[in-house]
ZANU-275635 format. One record per residue (C-alpha): x, y, z; residue number from 1. Coordinates in Angstrom, 3 decimals. Example, Ala and Ser with C-alpha at 12.3 -4.5 7.8 and 13.67 -1.06 7.14 Angstrom:
2
{{12.300,-4.500,7.800},1};
{{13.670,-1.060,7.140},2};
// end
This chain:
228
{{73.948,-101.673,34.151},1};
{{71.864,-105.140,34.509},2};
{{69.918,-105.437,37.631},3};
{{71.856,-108.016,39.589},4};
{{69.580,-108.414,42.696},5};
{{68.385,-106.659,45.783},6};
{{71.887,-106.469,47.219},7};
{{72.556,-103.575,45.109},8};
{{69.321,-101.463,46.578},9};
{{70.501,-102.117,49.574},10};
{{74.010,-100.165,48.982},11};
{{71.862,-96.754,48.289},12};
{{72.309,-95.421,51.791},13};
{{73.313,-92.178,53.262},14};
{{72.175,-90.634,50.057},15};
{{71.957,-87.132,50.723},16};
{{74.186,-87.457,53.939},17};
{{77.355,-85.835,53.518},18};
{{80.480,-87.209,55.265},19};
{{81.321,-84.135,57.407},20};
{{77.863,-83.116,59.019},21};
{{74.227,-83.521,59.239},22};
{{71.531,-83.970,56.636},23};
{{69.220,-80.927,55.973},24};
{{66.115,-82.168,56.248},25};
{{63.013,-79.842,55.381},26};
{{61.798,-80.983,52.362},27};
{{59.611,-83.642,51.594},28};
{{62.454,-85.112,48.578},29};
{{65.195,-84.567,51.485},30};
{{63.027,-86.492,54.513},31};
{{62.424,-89.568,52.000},32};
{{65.929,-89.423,50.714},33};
{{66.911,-89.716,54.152},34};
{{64.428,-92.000,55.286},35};
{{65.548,-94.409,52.256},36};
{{69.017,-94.247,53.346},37};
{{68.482,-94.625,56.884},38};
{{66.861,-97.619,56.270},39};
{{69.535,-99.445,53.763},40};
{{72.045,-98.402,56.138},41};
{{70.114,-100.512,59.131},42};
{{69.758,-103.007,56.893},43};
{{73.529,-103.045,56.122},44};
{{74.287,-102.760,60.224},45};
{{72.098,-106.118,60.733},46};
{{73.421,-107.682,58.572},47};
{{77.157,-106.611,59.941},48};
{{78.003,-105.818,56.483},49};
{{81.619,-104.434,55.849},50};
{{81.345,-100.777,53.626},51};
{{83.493,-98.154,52.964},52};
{{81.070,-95.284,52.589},53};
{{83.627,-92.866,51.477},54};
{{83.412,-95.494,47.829},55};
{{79.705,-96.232,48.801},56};
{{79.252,-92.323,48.625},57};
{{80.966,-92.069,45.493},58};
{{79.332,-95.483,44.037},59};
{{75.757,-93.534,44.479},60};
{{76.981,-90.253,43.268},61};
{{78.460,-92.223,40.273},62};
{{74.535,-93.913,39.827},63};
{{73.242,-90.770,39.586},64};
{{74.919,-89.504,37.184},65};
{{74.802,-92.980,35.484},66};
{{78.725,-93.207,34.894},67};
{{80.882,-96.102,36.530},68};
{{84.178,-96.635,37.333},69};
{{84.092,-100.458,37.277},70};
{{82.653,-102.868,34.865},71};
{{79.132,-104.179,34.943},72};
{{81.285,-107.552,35.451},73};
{{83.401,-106.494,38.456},74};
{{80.699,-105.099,40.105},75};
{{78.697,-108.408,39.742},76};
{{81.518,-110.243,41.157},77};
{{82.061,-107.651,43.948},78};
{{78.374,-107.915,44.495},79};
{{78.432,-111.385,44.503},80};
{{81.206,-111.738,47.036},81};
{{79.183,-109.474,49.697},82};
{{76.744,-112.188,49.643},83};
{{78.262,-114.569,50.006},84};
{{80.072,-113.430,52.613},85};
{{77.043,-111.721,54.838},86};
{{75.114,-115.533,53.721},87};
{{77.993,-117.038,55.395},88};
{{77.714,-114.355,58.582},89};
{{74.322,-115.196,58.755},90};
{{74.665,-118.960,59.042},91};
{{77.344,-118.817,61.720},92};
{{74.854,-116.191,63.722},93};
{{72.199,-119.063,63.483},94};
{{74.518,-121.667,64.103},95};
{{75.387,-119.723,67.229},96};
{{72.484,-118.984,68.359},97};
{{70.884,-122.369,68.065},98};
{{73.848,-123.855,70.151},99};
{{73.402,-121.081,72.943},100};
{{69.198,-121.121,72.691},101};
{{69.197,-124.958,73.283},102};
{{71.377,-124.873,76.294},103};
{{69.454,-122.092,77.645},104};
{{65.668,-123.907,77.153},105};
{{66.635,-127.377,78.362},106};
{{68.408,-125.883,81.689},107};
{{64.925,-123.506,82.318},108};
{{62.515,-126.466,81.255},109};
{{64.909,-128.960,83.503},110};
{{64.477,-126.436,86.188},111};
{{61.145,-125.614,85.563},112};
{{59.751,-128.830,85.926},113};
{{60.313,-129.133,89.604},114};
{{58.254,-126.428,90.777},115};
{{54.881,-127.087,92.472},116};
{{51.770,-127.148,90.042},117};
{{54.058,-128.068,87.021},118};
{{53.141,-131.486,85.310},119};
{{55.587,-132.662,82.291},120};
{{54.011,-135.093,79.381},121};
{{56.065,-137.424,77.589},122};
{{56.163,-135.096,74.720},123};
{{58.278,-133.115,77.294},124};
{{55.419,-130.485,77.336},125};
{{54.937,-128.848,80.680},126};
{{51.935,-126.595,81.798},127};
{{50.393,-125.307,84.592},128};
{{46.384,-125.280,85.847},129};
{{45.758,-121.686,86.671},130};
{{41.577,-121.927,86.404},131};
{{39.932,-125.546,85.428},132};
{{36.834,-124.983,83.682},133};
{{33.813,-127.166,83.362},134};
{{33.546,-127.307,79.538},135};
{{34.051,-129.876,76.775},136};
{{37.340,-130.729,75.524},137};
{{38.314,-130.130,72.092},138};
{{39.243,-132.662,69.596},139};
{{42.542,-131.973,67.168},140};
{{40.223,-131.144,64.556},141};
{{37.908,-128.623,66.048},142};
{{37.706,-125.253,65.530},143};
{{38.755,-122.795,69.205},144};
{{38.523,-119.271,70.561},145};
{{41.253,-118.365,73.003},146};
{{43.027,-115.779,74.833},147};
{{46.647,-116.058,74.980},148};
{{49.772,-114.670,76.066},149};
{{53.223,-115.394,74.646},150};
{{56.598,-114.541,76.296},151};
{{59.972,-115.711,75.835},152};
{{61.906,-117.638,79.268},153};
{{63.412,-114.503,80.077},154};
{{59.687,-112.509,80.154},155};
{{60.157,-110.368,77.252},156};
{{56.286,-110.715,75.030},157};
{{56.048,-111.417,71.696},158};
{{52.687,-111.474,71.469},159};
{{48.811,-111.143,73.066},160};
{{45.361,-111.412,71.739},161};
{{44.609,-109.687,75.334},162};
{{46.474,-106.476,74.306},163};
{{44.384,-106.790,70.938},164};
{{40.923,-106.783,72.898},165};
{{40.255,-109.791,70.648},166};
{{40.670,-113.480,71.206},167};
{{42.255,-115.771,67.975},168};
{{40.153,-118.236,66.177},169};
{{41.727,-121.304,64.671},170};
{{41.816,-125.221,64.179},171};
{{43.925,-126.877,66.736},172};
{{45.665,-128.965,64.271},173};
{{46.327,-126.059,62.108},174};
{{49.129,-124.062,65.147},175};
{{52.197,-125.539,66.681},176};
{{52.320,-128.890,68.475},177};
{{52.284,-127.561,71.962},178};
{{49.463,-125.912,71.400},179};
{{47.684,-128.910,69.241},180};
{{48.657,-131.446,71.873},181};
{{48.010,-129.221,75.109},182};
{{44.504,-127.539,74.300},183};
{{43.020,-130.923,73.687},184};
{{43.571,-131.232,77.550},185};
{{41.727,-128.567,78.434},186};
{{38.207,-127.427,79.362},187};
{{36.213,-124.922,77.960},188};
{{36.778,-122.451,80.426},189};
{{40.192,-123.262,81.741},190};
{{43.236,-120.993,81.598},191};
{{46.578,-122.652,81.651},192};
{{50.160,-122.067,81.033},193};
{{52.408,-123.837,79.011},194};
{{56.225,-123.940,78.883},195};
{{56.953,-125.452,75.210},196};
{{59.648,-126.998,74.121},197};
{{61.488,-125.555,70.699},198};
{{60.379,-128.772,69.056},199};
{{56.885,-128.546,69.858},200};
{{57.033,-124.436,68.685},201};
{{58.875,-123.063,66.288},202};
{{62.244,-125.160,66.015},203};
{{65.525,-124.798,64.918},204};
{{65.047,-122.121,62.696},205};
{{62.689,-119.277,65.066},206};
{{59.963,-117.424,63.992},207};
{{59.662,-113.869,62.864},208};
{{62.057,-111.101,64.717},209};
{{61.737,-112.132,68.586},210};
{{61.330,-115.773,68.426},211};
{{64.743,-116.811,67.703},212};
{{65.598,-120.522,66.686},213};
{{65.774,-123.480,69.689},214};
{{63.705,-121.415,71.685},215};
{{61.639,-122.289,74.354},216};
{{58.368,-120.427,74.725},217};
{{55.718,-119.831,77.273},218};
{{52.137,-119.079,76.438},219};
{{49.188,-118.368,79.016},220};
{{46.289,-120.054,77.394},221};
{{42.577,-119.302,78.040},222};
{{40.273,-121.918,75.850},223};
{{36.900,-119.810,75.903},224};
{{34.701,-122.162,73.884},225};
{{34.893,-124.769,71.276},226};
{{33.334,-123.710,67.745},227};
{{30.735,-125.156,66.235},228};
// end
């Protein structure tokens, strides 16, 4: 059979998992055979994919033995049809999520921006002076060192140069606009916090696994010296 596209590696799951009971798993063949499948099939659950394993078990058994009981052209249009249909799962998800992510950011950032020690700029960034330093101010084109601290509104951490033991190097104008716009307020020295709109981070469509799209984030912000 033609290859016809990753959609069909990711049907090779539960490959030495029998329907009725565990997997034996002692050798090193049977822990990557089941390490394979268990992967695939997580895949498959993500992506809320609709299988019947008893005919996905039989559709791998079938591979094996390199026989098929459909045509190279029905299973290109079955193939075909599963992804269209988990594409079409996956833009209503996003769809979704943007709706709910929005309404969520603007009501914290709405509410946020009455607390004491919170100043808003037109851009609709908002931050917070934790430590003022007594440094220079970077330009949009320098080069920084920082510490910082990233965390969704609800708390949860996507990421830390502090839990790294080593602060990020990089050209203001080169990282998202919250960060561009808000460092070049800062002092050498100082340690804010900024609550960033979606627009100014990662927009409509998220970043990576945790940063999901029309998010707001938060980032705690230490600018330790501007680089030559």
């Amino acid at each position: 059979m033609k290859k016809i596209g990753i959609i069909t590696l990711i049907l090779f799951v539960n490959l030495i998992v029998s329907c009725n009971g565990k997997a034996k798993l002692d050798t090193d063949i049977q822990k990557q055979s089941y390490s394979y499948g268990y992967l695939m099939g997580k895949d498959l659950l993500q992506k809320e994919a609709e299988i019947d394993v008893k005919s996905l078990n039989a559709g791998i058994k079938d591979g094996l033995k390199d026989k098929q009981q459909l045509s190279d052209g029905d299973m290109q249009a079955a193939l075909k049809t599963l992804e269209e249909t988990l594409r079409e799962k996956y833009t209503q998800k996003m769809m979704e999520q943007r709706t709910v992510n929005a309404q969520k950011s603007e009501k914290f950032l709405a509410q946020n921006k009455t607390k004491d020690g919170i100043k808003q700029l037109k851009s609709g960034l908002q931050y917070k002076v934790i430590k003022n330093g007594n440094g220079k101010m970077p330009k949009e084109d320098d080069n920084v060192t920082v510490h910082y601290r990233g965390t969704l509104i609800d708390g949860t951490e996507f990421d830390s140069s502090y839990k790294r033991n080593e602060p990020a190097e990089f050209k203001l104008n080169q990282v998202i606009k919250g960060w561009t716009e808000g460092l070049q307020l800062m002092k050498e020295g100082s340690k804010w916090e900024f609550y960033i709109p979606s627009a100014l981070a990662y927009g409509a469509n998220g970043a990576g696994a945790m940063i999901g799209p029309n998010q707001a984030l938060i980032f705690e912000v230490e600018l330790i010296r501007i680089n030559k």
